[in-house]
DSSP file (Angstrom, degrees, kcal/mol; ACC not computed):
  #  RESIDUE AA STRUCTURE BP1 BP2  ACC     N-H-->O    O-->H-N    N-H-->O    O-->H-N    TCO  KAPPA ALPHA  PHI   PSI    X-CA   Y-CA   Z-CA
    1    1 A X              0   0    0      0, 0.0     3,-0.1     0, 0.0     0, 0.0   0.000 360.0 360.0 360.0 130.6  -23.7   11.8   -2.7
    2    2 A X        -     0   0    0      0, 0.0     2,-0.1     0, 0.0     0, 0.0  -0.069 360.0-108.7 -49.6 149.0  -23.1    8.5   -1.0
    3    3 A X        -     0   0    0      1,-0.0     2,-0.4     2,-0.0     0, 0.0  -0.177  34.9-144.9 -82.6-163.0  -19.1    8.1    0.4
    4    4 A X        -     0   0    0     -2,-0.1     2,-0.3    -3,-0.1    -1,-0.0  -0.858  18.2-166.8 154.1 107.6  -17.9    5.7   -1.9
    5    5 A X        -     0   0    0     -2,-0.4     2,-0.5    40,-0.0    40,-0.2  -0.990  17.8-131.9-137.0 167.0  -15.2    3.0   -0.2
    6    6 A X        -     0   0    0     38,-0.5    40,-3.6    -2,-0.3     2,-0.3  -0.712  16.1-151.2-108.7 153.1  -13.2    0.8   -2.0
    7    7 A X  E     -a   46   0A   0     -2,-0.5     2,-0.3    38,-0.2    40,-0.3  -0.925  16.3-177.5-116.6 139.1  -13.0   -3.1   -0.8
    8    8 A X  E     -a   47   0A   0     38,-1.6    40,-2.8    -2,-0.3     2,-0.5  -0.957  13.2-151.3-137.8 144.2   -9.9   -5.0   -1.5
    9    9 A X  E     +a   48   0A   0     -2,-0.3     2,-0.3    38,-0.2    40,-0.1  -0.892  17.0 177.2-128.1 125.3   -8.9   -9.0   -0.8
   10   10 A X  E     -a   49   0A   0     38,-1.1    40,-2.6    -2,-0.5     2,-0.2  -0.792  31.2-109.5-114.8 154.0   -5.4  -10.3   -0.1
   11   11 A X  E     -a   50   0A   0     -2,-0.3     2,-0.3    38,-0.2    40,-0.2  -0.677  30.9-166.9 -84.4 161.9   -3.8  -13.7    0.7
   12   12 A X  E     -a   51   0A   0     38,-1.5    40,-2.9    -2,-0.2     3,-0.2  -0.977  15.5-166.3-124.8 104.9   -2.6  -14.0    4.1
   13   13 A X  S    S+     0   0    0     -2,-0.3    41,-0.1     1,-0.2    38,-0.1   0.628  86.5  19.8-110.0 -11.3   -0.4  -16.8    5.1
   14   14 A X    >>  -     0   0    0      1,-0.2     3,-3.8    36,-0.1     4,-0.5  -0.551  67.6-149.6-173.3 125.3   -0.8  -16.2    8.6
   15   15 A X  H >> S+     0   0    0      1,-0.4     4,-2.6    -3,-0.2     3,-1.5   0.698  88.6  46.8 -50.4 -47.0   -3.7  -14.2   10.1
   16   16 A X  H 34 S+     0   0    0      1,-0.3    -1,-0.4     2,-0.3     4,-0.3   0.111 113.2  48.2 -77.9  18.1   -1.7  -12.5   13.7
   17   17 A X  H <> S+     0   0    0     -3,-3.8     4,-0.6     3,-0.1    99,-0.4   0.053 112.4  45.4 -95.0  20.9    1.1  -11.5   12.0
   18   18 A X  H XX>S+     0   0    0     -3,-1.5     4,-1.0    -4,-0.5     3,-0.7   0.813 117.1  47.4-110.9 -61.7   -0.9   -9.8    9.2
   19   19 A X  H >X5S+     0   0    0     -4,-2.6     4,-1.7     1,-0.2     3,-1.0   0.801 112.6  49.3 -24.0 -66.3   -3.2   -8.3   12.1
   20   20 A X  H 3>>S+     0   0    0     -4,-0.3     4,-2.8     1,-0.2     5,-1.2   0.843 113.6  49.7 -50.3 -47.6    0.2   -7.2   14.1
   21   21 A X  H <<5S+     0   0    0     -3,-0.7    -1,-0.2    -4,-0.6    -2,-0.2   0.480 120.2  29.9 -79.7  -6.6    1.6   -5.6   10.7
   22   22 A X  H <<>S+     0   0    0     -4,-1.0     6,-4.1    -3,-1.0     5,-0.9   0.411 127.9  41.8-117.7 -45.9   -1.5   -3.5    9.6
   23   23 A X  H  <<S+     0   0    0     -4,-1.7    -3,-0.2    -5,-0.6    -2,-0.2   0.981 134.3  15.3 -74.9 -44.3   -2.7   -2.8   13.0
   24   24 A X  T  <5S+     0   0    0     -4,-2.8    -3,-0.2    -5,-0.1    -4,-0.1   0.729 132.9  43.2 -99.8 -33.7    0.9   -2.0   14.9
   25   25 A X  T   <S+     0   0    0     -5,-1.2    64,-0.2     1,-0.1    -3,-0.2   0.964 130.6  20.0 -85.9 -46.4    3.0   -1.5   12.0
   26   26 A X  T   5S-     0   0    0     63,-0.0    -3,-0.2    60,-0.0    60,-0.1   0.675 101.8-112.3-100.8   0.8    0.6    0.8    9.6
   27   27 A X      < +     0   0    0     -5,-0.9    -4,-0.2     1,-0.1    -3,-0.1   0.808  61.7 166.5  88.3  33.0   -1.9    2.1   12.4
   28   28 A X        -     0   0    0     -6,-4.1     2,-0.5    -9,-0.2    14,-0.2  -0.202  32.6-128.8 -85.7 159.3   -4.3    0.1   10.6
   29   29 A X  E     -B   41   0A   0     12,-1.1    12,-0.8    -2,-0.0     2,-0.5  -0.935  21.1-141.4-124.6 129.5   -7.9   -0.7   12.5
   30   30 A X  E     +B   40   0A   0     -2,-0.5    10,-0.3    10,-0.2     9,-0.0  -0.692  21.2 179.2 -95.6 146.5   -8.9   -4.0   12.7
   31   31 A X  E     -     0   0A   0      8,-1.7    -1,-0.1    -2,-0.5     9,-0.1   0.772  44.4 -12.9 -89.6-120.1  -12.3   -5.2   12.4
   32   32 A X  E     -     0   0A   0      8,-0.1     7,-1.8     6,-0.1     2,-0.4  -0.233  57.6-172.9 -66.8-176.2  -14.3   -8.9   12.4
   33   33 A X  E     +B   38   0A   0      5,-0.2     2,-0.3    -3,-0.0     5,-0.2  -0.923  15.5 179.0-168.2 166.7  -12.2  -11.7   12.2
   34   34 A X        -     0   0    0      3,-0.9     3,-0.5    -2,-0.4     0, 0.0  -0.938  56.3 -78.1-162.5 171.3  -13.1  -15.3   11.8
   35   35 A X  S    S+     0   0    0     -2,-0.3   -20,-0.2     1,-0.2    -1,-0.1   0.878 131.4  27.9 -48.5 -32.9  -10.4  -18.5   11.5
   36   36 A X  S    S+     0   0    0     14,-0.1    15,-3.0    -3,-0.1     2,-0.2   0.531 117.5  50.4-118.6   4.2   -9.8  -17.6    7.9
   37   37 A X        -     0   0    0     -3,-0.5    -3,-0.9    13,-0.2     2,-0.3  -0.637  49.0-167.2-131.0-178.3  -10.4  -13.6    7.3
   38   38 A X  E     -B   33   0A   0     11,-0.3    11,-1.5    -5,-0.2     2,-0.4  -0.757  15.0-148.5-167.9 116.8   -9.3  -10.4    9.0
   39   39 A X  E     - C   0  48A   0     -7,-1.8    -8,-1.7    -2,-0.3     2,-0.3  -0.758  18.7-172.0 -92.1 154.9  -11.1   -7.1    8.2
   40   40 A X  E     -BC  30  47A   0      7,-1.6     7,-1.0    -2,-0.4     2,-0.5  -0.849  27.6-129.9-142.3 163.3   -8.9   -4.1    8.4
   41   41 A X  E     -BC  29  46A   0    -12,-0.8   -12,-1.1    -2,-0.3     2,-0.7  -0.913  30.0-175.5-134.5  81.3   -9.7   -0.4    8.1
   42   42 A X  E >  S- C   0  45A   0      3,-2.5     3,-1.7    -2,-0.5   -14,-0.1  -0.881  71.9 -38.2 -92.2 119.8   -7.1    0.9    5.5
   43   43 A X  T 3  S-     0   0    0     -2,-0.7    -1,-0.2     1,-0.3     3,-0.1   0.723 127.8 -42.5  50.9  29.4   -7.4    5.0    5.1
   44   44 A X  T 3  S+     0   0    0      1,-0.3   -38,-0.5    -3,-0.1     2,-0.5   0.967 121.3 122.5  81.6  45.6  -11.2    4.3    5.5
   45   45 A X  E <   - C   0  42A   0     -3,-1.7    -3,-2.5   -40,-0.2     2,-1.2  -0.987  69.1-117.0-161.8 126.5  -11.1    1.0    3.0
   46   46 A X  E     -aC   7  41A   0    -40,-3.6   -38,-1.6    -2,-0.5     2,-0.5  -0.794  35.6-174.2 -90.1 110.0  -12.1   -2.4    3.7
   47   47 A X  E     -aC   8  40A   0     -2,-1.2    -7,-1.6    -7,-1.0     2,-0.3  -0.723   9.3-161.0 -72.8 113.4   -8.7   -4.6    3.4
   48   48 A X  E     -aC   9  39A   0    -40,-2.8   -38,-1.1    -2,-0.5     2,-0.2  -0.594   8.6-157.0-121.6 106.2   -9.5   -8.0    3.7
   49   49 A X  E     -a   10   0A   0    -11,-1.5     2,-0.4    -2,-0.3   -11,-0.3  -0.540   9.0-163.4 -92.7 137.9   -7.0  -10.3    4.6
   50   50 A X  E     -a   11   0A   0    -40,-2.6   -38,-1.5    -2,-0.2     2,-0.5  -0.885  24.6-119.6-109.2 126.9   -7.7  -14.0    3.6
   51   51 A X  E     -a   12   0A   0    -15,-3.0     2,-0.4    -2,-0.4   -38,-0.2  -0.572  42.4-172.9 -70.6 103.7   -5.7  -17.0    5.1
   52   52 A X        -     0   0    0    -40,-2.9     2,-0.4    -2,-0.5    -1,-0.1  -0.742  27.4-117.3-101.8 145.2   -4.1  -18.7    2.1
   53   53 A X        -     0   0    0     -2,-0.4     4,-0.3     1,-0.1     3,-0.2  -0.819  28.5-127.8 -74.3 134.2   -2.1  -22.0    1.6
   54   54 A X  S >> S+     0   0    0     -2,-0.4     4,-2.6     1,-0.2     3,-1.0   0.790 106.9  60.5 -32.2 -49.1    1.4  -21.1    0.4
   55   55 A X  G >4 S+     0   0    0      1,-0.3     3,-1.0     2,-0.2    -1,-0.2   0.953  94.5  68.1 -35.3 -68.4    1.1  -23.5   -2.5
   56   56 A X  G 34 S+     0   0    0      1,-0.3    -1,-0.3    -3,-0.2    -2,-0.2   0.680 101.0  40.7 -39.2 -43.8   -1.6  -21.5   -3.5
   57   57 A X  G <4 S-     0   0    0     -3,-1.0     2,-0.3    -4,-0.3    -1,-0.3   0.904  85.9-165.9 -80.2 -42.1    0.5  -18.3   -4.4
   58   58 A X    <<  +     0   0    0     -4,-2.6     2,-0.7    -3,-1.0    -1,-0.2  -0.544  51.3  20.4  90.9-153.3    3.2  -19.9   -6.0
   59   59 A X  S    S-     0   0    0     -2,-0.3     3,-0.1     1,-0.1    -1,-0.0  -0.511  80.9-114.9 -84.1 118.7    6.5  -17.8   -6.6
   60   60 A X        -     0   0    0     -2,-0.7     2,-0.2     1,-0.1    -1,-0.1   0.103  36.8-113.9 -30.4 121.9    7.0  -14.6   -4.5
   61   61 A X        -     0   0    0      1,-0.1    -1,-0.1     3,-0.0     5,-0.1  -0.622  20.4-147.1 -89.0 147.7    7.0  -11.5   -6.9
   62   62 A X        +     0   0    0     85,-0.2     2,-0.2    -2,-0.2    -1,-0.1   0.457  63.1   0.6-107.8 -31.5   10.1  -10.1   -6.9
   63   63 A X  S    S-     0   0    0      2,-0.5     4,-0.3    84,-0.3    84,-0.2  -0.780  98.4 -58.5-148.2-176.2    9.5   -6.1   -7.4
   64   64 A X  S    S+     0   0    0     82,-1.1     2,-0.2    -2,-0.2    83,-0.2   0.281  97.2 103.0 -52.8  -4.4    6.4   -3.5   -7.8
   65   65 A X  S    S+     0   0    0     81,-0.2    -2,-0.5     1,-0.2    -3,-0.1  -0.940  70.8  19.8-131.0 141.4    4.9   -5.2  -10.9
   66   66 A X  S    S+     0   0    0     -2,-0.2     2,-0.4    -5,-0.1    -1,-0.2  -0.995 124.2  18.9 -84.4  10.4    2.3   -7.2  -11.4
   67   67 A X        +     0   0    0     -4,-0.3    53,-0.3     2,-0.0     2,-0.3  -0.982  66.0 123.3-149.8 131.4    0.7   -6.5   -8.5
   68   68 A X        -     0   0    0     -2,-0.4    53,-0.2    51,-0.1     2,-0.2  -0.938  19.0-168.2-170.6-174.4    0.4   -3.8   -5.7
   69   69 A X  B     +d  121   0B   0     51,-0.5    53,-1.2    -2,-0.3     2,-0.2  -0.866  19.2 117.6 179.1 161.5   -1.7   -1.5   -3.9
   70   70 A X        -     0   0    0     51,-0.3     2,-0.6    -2,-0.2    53,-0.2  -0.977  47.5 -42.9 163.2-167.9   -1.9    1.5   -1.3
   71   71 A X        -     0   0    0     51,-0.5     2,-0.5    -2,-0.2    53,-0.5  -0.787  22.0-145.0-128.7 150.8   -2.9    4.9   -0.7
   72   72 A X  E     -e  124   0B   0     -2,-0.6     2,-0.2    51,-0.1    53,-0.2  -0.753  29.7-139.7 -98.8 120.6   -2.8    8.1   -2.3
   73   73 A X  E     -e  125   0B   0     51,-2.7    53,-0.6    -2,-0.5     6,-0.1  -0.711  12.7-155.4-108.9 171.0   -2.3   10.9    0.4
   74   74 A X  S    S+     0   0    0     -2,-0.2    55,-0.2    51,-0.1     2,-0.1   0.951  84.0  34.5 -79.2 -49.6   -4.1   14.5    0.3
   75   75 A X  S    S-     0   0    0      1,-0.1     4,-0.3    50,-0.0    51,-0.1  -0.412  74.6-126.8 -92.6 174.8   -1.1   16.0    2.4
   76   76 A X  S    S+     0   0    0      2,-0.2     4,-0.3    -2,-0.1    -1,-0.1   0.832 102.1  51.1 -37.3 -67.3    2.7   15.7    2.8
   77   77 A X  S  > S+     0   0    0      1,-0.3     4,-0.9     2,-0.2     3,-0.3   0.657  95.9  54.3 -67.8 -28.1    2.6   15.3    5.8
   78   78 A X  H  > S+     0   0    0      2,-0.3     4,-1.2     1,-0.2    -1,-0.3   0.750 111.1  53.4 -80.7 -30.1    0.6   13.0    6.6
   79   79 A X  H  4 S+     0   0    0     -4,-0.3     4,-0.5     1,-0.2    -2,-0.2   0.796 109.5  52.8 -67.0 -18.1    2.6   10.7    4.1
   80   80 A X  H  4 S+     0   0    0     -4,-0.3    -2,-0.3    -3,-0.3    -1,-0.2   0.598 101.0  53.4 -91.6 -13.9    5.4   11.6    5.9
   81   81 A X  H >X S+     0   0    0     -4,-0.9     3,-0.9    -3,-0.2     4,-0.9   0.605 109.7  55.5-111.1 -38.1    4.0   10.6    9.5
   82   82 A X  H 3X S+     0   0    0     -4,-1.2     4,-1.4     1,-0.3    -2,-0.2   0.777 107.9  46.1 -85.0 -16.3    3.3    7.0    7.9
   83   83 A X  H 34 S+     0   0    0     -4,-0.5    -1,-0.3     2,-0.2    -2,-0.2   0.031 111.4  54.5 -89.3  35.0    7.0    6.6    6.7
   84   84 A X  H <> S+     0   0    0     -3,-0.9     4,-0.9     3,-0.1    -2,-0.2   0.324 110.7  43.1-145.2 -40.5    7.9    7.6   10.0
   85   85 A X  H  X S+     0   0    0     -4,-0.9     4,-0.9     2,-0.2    -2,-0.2   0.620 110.2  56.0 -83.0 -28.0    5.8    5.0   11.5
   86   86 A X  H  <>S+     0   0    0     -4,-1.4     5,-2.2     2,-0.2     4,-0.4   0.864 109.1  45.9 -53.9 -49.2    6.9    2.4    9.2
   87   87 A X  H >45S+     0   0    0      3,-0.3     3,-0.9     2,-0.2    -2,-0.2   0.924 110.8  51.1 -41.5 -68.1   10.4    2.9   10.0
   88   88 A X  H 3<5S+     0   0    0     -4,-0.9    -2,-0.2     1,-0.3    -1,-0.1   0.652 106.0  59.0 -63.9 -29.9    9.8    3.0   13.6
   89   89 A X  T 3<5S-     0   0    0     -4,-0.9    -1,-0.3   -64,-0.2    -2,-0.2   0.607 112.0-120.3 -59.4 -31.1    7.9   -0.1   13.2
   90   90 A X  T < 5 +     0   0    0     -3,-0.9    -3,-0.3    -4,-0.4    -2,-0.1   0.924  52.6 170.8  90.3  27.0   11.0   -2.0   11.6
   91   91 A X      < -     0   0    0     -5,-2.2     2,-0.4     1,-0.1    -1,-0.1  -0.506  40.2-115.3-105.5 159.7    8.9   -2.7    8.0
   92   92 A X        -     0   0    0     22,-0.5    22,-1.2    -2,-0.1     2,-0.3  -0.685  28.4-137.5-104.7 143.9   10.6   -4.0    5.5
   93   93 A X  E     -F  113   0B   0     -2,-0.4    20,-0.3    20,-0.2     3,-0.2  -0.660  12.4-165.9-104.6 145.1   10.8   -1.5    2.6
   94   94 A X  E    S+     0   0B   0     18,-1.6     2,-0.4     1,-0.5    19,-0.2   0.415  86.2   0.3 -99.1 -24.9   10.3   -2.8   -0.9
   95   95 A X  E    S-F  112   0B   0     17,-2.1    17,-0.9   -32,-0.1    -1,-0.5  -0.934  89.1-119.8-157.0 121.0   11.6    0.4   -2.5
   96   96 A X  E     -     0   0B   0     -2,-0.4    14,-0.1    15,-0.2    17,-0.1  -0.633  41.5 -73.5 -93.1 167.5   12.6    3.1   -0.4
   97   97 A X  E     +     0   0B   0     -2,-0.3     2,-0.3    15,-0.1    14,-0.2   0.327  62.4 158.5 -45.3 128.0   11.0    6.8   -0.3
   98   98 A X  E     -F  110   0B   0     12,-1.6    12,-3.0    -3,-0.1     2,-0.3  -0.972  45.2-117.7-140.1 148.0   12.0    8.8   -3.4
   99   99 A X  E     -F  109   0B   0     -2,-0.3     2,-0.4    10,-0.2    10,-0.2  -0.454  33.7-153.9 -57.9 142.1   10.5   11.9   -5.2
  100  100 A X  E    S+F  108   0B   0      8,-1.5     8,-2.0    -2,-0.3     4,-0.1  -0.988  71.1   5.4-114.4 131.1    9.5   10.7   -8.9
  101  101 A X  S >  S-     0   0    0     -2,-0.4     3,-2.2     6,-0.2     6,-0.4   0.800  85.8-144.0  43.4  54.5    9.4   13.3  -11.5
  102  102 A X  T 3  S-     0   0    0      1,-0.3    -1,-0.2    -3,-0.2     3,-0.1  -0.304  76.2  -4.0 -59.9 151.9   10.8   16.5   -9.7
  103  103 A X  T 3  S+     0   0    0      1,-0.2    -1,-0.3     2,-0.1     2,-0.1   0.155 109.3 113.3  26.6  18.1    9.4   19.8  -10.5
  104  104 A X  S X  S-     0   0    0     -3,-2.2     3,-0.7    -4,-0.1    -1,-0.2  -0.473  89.4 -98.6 -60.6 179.7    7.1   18.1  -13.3
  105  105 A X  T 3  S+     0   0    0      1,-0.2    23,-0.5    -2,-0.1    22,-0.2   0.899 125.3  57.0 -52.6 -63.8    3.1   17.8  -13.4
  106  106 A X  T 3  S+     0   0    0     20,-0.1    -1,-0.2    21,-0.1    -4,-0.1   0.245  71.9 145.7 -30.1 -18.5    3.9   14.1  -12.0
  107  107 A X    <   +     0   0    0     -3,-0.7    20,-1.3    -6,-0.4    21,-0.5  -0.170  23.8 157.5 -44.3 122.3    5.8   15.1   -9.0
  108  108 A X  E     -FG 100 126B   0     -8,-2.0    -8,-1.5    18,-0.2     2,-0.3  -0.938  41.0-133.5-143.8 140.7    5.1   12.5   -6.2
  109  109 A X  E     +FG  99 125B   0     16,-3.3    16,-1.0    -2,-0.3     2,-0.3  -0.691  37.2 162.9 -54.1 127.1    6.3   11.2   -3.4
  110  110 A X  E     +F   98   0B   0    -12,-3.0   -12,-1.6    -2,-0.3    14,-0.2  -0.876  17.4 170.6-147.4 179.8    6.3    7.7   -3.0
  111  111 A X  E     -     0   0B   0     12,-0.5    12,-1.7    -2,-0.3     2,-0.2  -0.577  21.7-140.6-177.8 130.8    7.8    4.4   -1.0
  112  112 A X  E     -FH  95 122B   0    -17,-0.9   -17,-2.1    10,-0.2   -18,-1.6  -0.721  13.1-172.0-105.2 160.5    6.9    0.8   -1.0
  113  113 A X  E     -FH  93 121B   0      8,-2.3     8,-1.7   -20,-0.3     2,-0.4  -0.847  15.7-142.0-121.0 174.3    6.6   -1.9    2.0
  114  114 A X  E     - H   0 120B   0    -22,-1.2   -22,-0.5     6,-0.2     6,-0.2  -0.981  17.4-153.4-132.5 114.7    6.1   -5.6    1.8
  115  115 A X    >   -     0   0    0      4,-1.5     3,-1.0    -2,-0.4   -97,-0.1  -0.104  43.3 -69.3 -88.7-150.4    3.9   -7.1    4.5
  116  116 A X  T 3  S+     0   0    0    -99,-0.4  -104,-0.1     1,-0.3    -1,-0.1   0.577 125.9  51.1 -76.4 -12.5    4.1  -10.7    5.8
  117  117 A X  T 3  S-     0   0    0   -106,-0.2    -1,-0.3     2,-0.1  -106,-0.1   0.053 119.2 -98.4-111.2  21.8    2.7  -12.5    2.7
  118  118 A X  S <  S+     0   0    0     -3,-1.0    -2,-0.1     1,-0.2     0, 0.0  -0.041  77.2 144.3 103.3 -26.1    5.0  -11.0    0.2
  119  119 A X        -     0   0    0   -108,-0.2    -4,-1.5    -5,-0.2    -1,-0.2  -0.065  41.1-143.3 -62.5 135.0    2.1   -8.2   -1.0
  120  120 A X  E     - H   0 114B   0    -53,-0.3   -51,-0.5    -6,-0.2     2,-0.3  -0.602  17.3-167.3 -90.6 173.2    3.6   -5.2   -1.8
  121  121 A X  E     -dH  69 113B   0     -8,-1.7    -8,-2.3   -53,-0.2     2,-0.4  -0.987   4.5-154.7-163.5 126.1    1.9   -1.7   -0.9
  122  122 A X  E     - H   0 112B   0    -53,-1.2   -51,-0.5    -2,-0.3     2,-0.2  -0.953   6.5-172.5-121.0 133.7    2.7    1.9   -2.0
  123  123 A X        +     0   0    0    -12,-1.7   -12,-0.5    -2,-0.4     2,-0.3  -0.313  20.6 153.5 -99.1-170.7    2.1    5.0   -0.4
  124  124 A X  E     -e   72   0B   0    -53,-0.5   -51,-2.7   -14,-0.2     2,-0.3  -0.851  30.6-138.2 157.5 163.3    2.7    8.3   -2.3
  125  125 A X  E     -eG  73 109B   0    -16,-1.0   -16,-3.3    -2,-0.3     2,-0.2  -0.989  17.4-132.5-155.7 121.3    1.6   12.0   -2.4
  126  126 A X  E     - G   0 108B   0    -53,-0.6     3,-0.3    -2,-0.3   -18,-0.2  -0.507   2.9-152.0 -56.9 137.8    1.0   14.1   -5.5
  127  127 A X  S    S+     0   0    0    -20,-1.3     2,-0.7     1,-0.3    -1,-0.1   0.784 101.3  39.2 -94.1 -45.4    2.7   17.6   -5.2
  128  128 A X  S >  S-     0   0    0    -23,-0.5     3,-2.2   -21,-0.5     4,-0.3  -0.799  78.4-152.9-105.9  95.0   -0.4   18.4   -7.6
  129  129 A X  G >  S+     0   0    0     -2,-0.7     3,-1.1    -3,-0.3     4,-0.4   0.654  93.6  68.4 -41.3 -13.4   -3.6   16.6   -6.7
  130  130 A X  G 3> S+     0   0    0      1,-0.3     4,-1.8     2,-0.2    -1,-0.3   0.750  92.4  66.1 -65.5 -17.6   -4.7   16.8  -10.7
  131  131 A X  G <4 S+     0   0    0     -3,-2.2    -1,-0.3     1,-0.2    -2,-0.2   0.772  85.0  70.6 -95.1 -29.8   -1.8   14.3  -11.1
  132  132 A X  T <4 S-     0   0    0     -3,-1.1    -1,-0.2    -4,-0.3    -2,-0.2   0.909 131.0 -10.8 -50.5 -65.0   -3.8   11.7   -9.0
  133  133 A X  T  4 S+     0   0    0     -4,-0.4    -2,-0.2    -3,-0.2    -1,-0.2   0.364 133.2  59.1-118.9 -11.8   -6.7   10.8  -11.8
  134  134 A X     <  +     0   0    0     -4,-1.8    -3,-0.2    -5,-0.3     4,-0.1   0.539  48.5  89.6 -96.1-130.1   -5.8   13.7  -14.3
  135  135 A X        +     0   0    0      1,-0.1     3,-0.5     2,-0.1    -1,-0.1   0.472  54.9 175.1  25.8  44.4   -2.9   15.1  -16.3
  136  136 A X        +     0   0    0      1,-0.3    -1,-0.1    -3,-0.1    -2,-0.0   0.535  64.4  64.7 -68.4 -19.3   -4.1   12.7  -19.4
  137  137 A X  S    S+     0   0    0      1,-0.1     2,-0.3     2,-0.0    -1,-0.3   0.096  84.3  88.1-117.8  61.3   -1.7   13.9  -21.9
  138  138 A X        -     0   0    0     -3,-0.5    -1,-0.1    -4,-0.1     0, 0.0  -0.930  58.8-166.4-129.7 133.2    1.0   12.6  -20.1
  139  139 A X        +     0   0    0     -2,-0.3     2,-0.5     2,-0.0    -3,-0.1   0.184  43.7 122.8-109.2  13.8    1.9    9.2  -20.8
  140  140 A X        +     0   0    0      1,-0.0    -2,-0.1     3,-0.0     3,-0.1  -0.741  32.5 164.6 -58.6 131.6    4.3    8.4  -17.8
  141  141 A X        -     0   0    0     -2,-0.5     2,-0.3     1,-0.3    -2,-0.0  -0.471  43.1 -19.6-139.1  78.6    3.1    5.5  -15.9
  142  142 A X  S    S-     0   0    0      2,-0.0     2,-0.3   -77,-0.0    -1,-0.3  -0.609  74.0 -91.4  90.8-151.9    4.8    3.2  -13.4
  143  143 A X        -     0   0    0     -2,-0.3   -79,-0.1    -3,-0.1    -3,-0.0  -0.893  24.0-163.7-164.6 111.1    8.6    2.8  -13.0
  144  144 A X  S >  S+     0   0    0     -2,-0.3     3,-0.9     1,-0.2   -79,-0.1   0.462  79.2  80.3 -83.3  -7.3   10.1    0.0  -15.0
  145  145 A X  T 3  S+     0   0    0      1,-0.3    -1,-0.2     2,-0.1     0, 0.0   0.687 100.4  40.0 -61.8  -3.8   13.4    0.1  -12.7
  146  146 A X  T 3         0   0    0      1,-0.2   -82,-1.1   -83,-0.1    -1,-0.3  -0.057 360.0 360.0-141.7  61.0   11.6   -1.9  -10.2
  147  147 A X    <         0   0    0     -3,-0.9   -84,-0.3   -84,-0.2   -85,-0.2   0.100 360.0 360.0-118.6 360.0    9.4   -4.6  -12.2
């Protein structure tokens, strides 16, 4: 079966510090580049950051809803080695690490940051990988404390 990678496209309001903040801050790799794009190597994911006008975006969202994005990791640790590098990096946390729904099905670890153009980004790890795309008759979904 073919690997399967997910493409995603963000504004960018200004292309070297978005480069400096994926590449230095999340250990990100970056790829082509042109005056107005920057490809990035998220977790094996093409990121692409696009150089917007401010106008364009309009008013900075304010918490995790409507919009964010990230990665879901396999291990602990390895989520724990990216807040660890975030940190040490100086990134500005949107939300900082909590468990969500100890000792339930739902149990994750999770923590958001906010790069330079306001997007936010969440990482987390499932205690139970089924919990990732599965556990269907549980209706839990997001976290309205931070909307």
């Amino acid at each position: 079966m073919d690997r399967i990678q997910f493409h995603l496209s963000i504004p960018a309001l200004d292309l070297d510090a978005t480069q400096r903040w994926y590449v230095e801050g999340l250990g990100c790799v970056a790829g082509r580049r042109s005056a107005h794009a920057l490809i990035l190597d998220l977790g094996g994911h093409q990121l692409v950051a696009q150089r917007t006008d401010p106008s364009v975006l309009g008013e900075q969202q304010r918490g995790i809803y409507p919009r964010h994005f990230g990665l879901v990791f396999a291990e602990l640790a390895s989520w724990q080695a990216l807040l660890e590098r975030s940190r040490a990096a100086g990134l500005v946390f949107g939300v900082e690490p909590k468990l969500r729904f100890a000792g339930e099905a739902l149990e994750h670890h999770t923590f958001f940051l906010i790069d330079p153009a306001g997007n936010w980004l969440e990482f987390k790890h499932y205690s139970d990988p089924e919990a990732v795309l599965g556990c269907r008759s549980h209706t839990q979904v997001g976290d309205s404390r931070y909307g």
